[in-house]
C-alpha positions as a LaTeX table, in Angstrom:
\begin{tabular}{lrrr}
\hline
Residue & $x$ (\AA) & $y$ (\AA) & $z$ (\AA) \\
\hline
Unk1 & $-55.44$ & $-29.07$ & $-9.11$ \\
Unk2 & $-56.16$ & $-32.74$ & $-9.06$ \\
Unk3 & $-53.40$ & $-33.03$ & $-6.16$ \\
Unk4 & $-54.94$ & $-30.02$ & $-4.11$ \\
Unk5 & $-58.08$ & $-31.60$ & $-4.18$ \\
Unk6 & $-56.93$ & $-35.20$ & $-3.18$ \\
Unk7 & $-54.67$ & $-33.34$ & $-0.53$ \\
Unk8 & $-58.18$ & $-31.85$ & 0.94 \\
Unk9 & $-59.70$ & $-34.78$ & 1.47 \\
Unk10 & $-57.07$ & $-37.07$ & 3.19 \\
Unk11 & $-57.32$ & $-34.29$ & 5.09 \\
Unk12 & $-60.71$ & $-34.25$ & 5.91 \\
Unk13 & $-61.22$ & $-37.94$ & 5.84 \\
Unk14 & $-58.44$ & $-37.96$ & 8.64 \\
Unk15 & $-59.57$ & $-35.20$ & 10.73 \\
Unk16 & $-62.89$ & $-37.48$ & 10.90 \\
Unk17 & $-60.65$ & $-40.48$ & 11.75 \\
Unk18 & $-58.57$ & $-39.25$ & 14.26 \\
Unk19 & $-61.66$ & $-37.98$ & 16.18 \\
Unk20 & $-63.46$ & $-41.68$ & 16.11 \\
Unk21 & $-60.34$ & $-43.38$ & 17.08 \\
Unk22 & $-59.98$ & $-41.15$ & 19.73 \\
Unk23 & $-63.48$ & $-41.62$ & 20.76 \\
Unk24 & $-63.53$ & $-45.37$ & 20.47 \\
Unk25 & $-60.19$ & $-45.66$ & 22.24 \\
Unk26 & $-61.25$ & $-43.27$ & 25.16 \\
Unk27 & $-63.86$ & $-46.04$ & 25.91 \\
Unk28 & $-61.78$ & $-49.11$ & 25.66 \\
Unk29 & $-58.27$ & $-47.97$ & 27.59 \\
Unk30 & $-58.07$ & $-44.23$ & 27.93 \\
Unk31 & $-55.03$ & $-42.04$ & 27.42 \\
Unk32 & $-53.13$ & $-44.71$ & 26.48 \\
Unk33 & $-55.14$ & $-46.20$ & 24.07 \\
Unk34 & $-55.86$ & $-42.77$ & 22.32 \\
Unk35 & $-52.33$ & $-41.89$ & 21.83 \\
Unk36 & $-51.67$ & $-45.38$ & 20.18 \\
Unk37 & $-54.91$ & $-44.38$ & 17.74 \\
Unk38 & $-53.45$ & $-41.14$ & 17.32 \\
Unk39 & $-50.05$ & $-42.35$ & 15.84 \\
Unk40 & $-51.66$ & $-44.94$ & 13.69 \\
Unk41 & $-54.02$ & $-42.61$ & 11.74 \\
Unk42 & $-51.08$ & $-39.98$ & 12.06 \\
Unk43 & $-48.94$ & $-42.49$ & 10.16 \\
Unk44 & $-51.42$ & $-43.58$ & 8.14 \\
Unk45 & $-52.05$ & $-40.12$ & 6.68 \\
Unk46 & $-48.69$ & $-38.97$ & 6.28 \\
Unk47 & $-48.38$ & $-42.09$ & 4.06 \\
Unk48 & $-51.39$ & $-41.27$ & 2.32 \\
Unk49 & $-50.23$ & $-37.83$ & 1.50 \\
Unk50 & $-47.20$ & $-38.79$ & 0.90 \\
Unk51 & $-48.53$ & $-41.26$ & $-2.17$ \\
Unk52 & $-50.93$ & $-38.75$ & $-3.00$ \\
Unk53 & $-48.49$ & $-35.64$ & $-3.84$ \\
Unk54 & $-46.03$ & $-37.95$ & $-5.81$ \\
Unk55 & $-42.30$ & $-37.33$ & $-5.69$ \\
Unk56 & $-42.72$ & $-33.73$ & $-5.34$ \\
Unk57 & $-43.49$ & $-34.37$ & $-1.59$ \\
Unk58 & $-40.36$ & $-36.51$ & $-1.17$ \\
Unk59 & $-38.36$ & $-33.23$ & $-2.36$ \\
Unk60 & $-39.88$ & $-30.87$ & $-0.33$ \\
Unk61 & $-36.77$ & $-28.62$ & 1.56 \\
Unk62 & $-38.69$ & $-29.21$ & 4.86 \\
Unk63 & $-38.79$ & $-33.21$ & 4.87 \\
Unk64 & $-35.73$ & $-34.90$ & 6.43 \\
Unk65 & $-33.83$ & $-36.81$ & 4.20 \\
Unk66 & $-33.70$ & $-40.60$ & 5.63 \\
Unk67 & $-29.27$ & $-40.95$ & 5.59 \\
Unk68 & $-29.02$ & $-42.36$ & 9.36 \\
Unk69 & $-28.46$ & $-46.16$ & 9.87 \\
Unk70 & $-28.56$ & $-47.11$ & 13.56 \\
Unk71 & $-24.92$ & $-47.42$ & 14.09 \\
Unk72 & $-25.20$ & $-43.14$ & 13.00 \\
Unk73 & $-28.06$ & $-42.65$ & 15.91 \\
Unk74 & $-25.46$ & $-44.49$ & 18.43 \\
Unk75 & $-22.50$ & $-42.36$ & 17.69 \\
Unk76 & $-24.64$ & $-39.31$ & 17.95 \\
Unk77 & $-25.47$ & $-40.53$ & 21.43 \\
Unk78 & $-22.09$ & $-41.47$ & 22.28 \\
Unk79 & $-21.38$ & $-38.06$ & 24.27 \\
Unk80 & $-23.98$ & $-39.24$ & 27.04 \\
Unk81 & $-21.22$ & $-41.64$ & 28.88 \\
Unk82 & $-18.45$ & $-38.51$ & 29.30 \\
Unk83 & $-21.37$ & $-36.68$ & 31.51 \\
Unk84 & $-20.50$ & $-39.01$ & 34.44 \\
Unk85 & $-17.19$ & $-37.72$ & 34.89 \\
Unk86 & $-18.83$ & $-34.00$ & 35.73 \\
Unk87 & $-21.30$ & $-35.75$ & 38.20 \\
Unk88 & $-19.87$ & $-37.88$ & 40.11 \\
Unk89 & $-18.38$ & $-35.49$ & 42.52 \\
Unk90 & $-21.94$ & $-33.83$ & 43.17 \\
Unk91 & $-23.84$ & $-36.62$ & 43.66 \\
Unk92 & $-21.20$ & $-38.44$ & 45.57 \\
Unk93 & $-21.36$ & $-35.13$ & 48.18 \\
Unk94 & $-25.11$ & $-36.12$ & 48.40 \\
Unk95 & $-24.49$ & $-39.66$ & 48.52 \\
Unk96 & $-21.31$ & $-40.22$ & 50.03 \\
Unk97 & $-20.32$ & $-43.95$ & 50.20 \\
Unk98 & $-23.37$ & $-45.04$ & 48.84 \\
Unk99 & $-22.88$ & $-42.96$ & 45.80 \\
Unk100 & $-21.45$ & $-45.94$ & 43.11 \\
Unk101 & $-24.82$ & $-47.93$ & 44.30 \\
Unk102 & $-27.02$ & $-45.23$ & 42.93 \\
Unk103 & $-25.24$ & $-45.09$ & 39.62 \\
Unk104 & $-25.81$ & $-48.92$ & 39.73 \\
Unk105 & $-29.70$ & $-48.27$ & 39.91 \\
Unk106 & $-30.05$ & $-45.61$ & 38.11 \\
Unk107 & $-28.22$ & $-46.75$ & 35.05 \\
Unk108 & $-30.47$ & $-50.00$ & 35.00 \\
Unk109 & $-33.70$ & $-47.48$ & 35.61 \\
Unk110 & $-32.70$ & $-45.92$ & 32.80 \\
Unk111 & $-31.93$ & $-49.06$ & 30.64 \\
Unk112 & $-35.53$ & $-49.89$ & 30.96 \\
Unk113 & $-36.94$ & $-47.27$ & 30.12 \\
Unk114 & $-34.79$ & $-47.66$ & 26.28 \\
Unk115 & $-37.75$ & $-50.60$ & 25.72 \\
Unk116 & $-40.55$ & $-47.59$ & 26.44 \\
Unk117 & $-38.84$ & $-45.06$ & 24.54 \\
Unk118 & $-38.45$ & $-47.84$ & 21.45 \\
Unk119 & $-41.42$ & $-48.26$ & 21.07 \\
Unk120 & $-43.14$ & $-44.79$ & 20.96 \\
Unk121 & $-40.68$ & $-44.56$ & 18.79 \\
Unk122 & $-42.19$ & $-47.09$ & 16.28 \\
Unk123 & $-45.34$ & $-45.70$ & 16.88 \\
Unk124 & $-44.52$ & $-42.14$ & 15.60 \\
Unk125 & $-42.24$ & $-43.08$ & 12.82 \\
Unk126 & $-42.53$ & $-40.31$ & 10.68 \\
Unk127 & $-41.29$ & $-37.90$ & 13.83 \\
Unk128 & $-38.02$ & $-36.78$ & 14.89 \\
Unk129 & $-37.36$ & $-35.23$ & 18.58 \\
Unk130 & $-37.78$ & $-38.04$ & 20.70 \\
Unk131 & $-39.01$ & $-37.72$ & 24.13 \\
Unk132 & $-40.33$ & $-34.27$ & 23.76 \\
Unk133 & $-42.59$ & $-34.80$ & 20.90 \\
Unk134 & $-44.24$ & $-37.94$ & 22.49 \\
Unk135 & $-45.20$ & $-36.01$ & 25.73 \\
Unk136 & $-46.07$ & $-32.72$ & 23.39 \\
Unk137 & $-48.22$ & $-34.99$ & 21.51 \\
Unk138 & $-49.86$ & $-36.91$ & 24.39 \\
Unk139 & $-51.00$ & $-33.89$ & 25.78 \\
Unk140 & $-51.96$ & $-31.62$ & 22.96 \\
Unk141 & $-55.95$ & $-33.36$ & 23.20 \\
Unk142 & $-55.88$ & $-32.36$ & 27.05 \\
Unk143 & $-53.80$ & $-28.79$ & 26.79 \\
Unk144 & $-52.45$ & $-26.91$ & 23.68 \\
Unk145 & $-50.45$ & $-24.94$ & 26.13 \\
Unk146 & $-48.84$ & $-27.65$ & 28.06 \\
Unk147 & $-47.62$ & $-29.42$ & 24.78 \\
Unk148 & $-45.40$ & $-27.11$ & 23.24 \\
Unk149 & $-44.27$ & $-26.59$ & 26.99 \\
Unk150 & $-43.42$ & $-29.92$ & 27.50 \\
Unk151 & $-40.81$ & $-29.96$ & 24.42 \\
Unk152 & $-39.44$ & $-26.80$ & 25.87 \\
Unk153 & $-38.60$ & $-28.41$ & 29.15 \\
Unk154 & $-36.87$ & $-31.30$ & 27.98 \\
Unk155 & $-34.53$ & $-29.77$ & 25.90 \\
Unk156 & $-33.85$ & $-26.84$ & 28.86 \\
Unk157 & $-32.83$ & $-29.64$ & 30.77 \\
Unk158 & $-30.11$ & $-30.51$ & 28.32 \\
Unk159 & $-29.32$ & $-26.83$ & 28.31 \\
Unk160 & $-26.53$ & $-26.96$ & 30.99 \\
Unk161 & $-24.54$ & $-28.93$ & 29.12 \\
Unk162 & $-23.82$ & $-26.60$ & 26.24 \\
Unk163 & $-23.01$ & $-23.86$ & 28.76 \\
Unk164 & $-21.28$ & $-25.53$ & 31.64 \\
Unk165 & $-19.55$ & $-27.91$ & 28.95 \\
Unk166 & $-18.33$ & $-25.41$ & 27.65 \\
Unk167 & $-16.92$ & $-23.30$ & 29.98 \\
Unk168 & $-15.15$ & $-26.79$ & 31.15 \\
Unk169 & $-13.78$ & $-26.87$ & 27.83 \\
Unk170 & $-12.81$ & $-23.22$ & 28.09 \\
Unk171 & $-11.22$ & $-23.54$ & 31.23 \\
Unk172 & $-9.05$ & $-26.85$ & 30.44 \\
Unk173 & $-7.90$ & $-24.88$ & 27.03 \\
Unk174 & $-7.39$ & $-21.80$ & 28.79 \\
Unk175 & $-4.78$ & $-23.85$ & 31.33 \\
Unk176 & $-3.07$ & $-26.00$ & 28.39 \\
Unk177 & $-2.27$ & $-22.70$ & 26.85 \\
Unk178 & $-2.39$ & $-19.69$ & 28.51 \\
Unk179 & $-1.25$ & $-20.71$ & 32.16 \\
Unk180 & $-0.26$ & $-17.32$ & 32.89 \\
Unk181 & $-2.72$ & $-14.79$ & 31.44 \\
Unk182 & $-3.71$ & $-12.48$ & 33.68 \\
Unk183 & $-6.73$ & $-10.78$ & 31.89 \\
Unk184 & $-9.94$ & $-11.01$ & 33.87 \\
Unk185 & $-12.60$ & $-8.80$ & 31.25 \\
Unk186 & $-15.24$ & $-7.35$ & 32.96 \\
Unk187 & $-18.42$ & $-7.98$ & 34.90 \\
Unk188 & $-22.20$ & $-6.54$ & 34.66 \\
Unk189 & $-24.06$ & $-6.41$ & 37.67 \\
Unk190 & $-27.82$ & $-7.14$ & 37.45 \\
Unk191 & $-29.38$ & $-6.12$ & 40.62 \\
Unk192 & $-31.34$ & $-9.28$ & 42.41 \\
Unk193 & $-30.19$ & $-11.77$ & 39.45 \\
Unk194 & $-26.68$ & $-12.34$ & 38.85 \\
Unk195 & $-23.06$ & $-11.10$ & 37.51 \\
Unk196 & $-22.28$ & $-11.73$ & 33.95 \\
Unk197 & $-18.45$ & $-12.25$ & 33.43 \\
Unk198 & $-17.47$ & $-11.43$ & 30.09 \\
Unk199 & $-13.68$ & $-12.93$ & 30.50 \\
Unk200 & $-11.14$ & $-15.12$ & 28.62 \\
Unk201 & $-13.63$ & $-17.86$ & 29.42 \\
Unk202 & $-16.83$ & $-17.37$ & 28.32 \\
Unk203 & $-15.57$ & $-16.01$ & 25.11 \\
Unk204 & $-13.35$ & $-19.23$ & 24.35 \\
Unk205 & $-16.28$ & $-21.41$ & 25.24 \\
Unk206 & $-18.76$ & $-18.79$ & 23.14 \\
Unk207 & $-16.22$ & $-19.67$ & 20.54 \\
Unk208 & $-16.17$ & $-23.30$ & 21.03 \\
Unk209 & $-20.48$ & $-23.43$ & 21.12 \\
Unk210 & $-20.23$ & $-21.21$ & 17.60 \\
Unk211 & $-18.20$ & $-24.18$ & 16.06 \\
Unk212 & $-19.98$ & $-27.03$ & 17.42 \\
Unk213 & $-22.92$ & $-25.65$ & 15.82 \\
Unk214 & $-21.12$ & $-24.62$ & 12.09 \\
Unk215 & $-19.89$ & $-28.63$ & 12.43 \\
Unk216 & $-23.48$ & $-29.87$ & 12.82 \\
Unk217 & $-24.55$ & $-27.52$ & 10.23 \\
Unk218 & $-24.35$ & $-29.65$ & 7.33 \\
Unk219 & $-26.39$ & $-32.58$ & 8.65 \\
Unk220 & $-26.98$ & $-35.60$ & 10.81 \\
Unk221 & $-25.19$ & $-37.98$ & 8.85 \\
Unk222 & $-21.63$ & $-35.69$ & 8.63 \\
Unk223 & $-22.22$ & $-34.93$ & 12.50 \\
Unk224 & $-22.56$ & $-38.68$ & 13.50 \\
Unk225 & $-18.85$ & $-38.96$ & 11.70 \\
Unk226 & $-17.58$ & $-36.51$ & 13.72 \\
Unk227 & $-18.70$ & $-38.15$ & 16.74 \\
Unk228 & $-17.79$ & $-41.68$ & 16.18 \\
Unk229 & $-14.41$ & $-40.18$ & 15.53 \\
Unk230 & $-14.42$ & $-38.41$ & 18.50 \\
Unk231 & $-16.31$ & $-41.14$ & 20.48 \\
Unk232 & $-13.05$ & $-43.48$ & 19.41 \\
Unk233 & $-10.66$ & $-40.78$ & 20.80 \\
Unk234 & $-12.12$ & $-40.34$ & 23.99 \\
Unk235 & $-14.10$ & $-43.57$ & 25.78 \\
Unk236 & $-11.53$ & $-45.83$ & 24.82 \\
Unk237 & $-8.59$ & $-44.24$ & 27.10 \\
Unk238 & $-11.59$ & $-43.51$ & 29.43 \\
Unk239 & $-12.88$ & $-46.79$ & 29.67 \\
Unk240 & $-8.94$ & $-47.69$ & 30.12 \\
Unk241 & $-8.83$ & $-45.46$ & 32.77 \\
Unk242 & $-11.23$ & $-46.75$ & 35.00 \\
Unk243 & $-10.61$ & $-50.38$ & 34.54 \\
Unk244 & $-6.49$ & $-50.01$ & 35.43 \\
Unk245 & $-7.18$ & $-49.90$ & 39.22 \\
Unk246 & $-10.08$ & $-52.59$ & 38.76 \\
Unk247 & $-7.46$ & $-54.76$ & 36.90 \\
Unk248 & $-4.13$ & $-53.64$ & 38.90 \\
Unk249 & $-5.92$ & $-54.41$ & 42.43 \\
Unk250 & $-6.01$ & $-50.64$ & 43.29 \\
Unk251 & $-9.66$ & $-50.69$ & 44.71 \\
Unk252 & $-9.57$ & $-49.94$ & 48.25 \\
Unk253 & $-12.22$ & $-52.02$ & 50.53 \\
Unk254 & $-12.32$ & $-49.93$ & 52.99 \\
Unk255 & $-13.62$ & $-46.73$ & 51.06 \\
Unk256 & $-16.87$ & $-48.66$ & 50.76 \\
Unk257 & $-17.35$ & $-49.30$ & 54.42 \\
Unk258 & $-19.88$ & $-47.69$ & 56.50 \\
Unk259 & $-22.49$ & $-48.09$ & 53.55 \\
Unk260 & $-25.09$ & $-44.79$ & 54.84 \\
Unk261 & $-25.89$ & $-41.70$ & 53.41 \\
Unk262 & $-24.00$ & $-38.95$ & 54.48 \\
Unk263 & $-25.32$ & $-36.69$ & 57.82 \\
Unk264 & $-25.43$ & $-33.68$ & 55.50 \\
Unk265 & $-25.11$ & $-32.47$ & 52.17 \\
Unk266 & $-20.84$ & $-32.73$ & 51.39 \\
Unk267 & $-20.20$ & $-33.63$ & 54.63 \\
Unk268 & $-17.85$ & $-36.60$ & 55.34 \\
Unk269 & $-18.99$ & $-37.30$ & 58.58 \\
Unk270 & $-21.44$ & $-40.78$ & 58.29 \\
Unk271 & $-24.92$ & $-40.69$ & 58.72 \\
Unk272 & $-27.93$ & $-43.27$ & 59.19 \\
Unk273 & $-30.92$ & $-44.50$ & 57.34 \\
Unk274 & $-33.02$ & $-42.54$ & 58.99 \\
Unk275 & $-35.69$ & $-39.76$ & 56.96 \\
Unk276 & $-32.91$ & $-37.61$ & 56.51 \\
Unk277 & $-30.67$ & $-40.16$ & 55.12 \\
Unk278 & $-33.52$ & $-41.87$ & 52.62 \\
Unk279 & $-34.11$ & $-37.95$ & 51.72 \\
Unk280 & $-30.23$ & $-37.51$ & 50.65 \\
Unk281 & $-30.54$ & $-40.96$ & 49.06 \\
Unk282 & $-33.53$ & $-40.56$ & 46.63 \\
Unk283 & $-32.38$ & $-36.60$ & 46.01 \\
Unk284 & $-28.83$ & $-38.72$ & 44.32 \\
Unk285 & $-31.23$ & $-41.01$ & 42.34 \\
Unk286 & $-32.86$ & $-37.55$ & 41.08 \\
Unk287 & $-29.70$ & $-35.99$ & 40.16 \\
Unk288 & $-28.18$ & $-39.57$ & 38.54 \\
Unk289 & $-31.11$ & $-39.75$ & 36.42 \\
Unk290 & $-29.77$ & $-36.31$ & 34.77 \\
Unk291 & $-26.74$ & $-38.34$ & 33.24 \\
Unk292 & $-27.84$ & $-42.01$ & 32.66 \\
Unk293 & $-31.25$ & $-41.12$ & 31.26 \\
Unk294 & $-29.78$ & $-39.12$ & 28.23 \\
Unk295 & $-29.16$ & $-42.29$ & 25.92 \\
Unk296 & $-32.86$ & $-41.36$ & 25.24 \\
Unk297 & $-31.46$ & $-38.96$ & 22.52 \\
Unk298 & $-30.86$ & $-41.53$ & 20.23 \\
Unk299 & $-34.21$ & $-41.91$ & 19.23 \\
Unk300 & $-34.26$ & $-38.33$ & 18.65 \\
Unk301 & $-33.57$ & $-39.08$ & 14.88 \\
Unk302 & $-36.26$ & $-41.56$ & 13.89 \\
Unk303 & $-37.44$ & $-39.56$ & 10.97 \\
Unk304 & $-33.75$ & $-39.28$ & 9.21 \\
Unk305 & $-33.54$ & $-43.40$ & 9.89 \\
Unk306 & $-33.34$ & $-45.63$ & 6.88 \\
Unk307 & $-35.59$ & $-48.33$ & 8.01 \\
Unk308 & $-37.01$ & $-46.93$ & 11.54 \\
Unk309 & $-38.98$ & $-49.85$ & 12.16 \\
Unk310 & $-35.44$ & $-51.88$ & 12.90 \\
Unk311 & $-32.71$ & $-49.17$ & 13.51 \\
Unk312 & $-34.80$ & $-46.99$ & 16.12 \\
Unk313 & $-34.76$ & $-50.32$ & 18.90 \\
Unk314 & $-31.54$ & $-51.48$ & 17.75 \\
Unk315 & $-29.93$ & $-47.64$ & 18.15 \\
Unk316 & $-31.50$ & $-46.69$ & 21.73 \\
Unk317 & $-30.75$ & $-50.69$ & 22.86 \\
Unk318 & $-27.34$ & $-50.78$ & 22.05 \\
Unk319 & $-26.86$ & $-46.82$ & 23.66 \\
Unk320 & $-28.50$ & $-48.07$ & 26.43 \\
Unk321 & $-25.94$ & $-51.02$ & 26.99 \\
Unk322 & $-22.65$ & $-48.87$ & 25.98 \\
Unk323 & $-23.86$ & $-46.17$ & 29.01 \\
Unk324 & $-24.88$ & $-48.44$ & 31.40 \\
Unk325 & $-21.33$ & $-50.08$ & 31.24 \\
Unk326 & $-19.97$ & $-46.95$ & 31.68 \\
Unk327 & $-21.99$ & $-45.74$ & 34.75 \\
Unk328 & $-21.25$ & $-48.58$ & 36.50 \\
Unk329 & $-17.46$ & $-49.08$ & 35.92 \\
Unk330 & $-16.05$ & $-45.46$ & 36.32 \\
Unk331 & $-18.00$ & $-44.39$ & 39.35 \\
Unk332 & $-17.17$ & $-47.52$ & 40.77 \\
Unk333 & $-13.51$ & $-47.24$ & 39.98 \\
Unk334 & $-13.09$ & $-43.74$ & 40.92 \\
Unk335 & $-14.78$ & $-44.36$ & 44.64 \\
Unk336 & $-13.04$ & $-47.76$ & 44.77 \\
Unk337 & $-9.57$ & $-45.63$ & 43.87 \\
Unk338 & $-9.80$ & $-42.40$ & 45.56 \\
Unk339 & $-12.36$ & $-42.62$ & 48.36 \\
Unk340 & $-15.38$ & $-39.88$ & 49.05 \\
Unk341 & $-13.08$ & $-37.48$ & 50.51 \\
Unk342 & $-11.26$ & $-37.29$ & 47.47 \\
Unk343 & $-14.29$ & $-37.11$ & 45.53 \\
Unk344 & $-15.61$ & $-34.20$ & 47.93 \\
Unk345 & $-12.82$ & $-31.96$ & 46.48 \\
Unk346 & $-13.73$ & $-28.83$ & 44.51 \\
Unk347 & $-11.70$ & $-30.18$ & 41.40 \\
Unk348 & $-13.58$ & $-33.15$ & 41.00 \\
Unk349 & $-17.21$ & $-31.66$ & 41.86 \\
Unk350 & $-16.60$ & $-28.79$ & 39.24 \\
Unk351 & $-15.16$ & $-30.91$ & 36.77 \\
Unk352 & $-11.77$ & $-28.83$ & 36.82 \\
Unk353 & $-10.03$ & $-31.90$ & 38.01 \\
Unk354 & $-11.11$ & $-34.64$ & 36.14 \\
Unk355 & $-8.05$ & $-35.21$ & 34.26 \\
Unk356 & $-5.56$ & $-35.10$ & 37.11 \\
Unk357 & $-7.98$ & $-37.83$ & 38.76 \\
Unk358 & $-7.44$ & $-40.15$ & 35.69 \\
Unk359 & $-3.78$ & $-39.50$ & 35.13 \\
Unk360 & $-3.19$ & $-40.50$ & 38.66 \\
Unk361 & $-5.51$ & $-43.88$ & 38.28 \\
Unk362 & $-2.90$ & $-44.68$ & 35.53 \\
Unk363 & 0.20 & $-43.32$ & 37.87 \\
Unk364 & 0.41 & $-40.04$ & 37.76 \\
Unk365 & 2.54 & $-39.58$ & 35.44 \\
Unk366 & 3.27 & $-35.86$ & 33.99 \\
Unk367 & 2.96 & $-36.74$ & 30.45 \\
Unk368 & 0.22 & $-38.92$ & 30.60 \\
Unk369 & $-2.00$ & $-36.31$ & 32.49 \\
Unk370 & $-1.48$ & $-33.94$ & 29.96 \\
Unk371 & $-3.03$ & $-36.19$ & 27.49 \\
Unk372 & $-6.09$ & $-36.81$ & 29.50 \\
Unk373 & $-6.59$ & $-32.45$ & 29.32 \\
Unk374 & $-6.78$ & $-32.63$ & 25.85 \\
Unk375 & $-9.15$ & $-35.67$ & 25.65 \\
Unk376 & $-11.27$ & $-34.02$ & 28.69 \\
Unk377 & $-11.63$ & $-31.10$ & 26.43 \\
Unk378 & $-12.68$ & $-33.65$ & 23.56 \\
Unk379 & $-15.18$ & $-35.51$ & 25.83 \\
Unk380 & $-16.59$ & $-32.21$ & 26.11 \\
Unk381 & $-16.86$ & $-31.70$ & 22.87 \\
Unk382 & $-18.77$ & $-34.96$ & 22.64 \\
Unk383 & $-21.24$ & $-34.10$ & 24.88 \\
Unk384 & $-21.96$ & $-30.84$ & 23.61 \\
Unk385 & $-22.33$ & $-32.23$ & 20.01 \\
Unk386 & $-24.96$ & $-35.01$ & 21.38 \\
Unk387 & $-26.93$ & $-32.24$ & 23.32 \\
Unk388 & $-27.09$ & $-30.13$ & 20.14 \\
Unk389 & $-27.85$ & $-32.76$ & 17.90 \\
Unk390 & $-30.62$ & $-34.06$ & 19.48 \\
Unk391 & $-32.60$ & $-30.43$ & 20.07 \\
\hline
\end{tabular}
């Protein structure tokens, strides 16, 4: 009884102290200010309740259970750097020769914004979700409509990942091991929609989803093993790959001549800076900012962090680093080795192709493109796991 009590009066005593720090910070700096107010009494009353209810508050089934060091938040962000290999071939359609310069700027866009993303972090400590709960919660005083919207959109954006990646996946296991089936399943028509195509591949890839999720399952702290494991297994032969022709001198000057835009969407033919040009130019930044923005996900775990004040900066910094070596170097290497008509092809835009690509930036050999499949399917399964983790 004594606790109930003491419970309803933090709460009331906060209620009245969110609404004056609101007030007062509305008339000295305005959203800004507010939302800063807002996560210090927010803080301050979890604390309070959390003091006030004893240790039965720290067992509660619904807290989450602080296991996570930094290095744990980096690994589970470590399938953000594989998503350049399934982009590079559309933005490089919309960019053409100019393509490995927007990766440049994007990737250091996004490294900034790490610093921003930090330090909401610190400011909602006792939050998980990242991203999506700082816009939910900076709008919830102006719209508690737009909020829970807000979360929603972020995490549909990472939604193409589970399903393309895994189709990807589905497709590269499909052609390690069953070359020659002929099956094709069936298709349902949905009049002014689309065709669903229930076939060898979306039920491999349902498959594969269905096990990424039993894996995470059990927790953040087993799931970050997995991916520093996998993380180990696949961007070190990556990051091999796309330094050999760096290192061997297999970089080609001449496939960054004629530095314009393209004169049309995947078209090879050069274009000018003109308004068309600029317009095919910024529409690249837009669709780079899909892959080297996603680091952001390591601050998705504050709440399961031992110390959050320390491991939140130090997890989304050193993410933000690791990527933006890796956004630089491969698209670089791959434009450098192979040229934008190369990259034009439907192998490397769909991702299908990816591993033939690296096998031949290491020679082409037989054997050695075979092993690039099965880590392709692994980076995959990297990517997927960090898109999963984080929602």
């Amino acid at each position: 009884l004594a606790q109930a009590i003491l419970a309803q009066a933090v709460a009331a005593s906060s209620k009245k102290s969110v609404s004056s720090h609101l007030a007062r910070s509305q008339e000295l700096g305005g959203p800004s200010r507010a939302l800063e107010a807002m996560a210090a009494v927010e803080n301050k009353s979890s604390s309070s309740e959390g003091s006030g209810s004893g240790s039965s508050s720290c067992e509660s089934s619904t807290d989450l259970v602080r296991a996570l060091d930094w290095k744990g938040a980096f690994w589970l962000a470590a399938g953000v750097p594989p998503l350049v290999l399934f982009s590079m071939g559309g933005l490089a359609g919309v960019a053409g020769n100019v393509s490995f310069l927007v990766w440049i700027i994007s990737a250091l866009m996004g490294f900034c914004q790490s610093f921003t993303y930090a330090e909401m972090a610190g400011m909602f400590g006792n939050k998980s979700g990242g991203a999506s709960v700082y816009g939910a919660v900076a709008w919830l005083r102006y719209s508690k409509f737009v909020a829970p919207l807000s979360v929603w959109c972020n995490w549909f954006a990472w939604s193409p990942v589970l399903s393309l990646g895994c189709s990807i996946a589905a497709s590269y296991i499909l052609d390690l091991c069953a070359p020659s089936w002929t099956w094709r399943g069936w298709t349902v028509h949905i009049p002014g929609l689309v065709d669903l195509n229930f076939n060898p591949t979306f039920f491999t890839g349902a498959a594969l989803m269905v096990a990424m999720f039993a894996i995470q399952h059990h927790g953040a702290r087993s799931t970050a093993r997995v991916q520093k494991c996998l993380a180990v297994l696949v961007l070190i032969p990556l990051a091999v790959a796309g330094l050999a022709p760096i290192v061997t001198g297999n970089i080609h000057a001449e496939h960054f001549e004629n530095f314009v835009p393209p004169s049309a969407r995947d078209s090879a033919v050069d274009g000018t800076w003109d308004r068309g040009g600029w317009t095919l130019f910024l529409g690249a930044m837009y669709m780079g900012a899909w892959t080297t923005y996603g680091f952001e996900t390591a601050v998705c775990y504050t709440s399961e962090l031992k110390n959050p004040e320390r491991d939140t900066f130090k997890s989304i910094f050193s993410a933000g680093l690791f990527c933006m070596a890796f956004f630089m170097v491969i698209p670089f290497a791959f434009q450098g080795f192979f040229g934008r008509d190369e990259l034009l092809k439907p192998g490397i835009a769909d991702g299908t192709g990816i591993a033939e690509a690296l096998g031949n930036m290491l020679g082409g050999n037989r054997v050695v493109t075979k092993i690039y499949v099965m880590l392709m399917i692994l980076a995959l399964f990297l990517s997927i796991m960090t898109a999963m983790a984080g929602s």
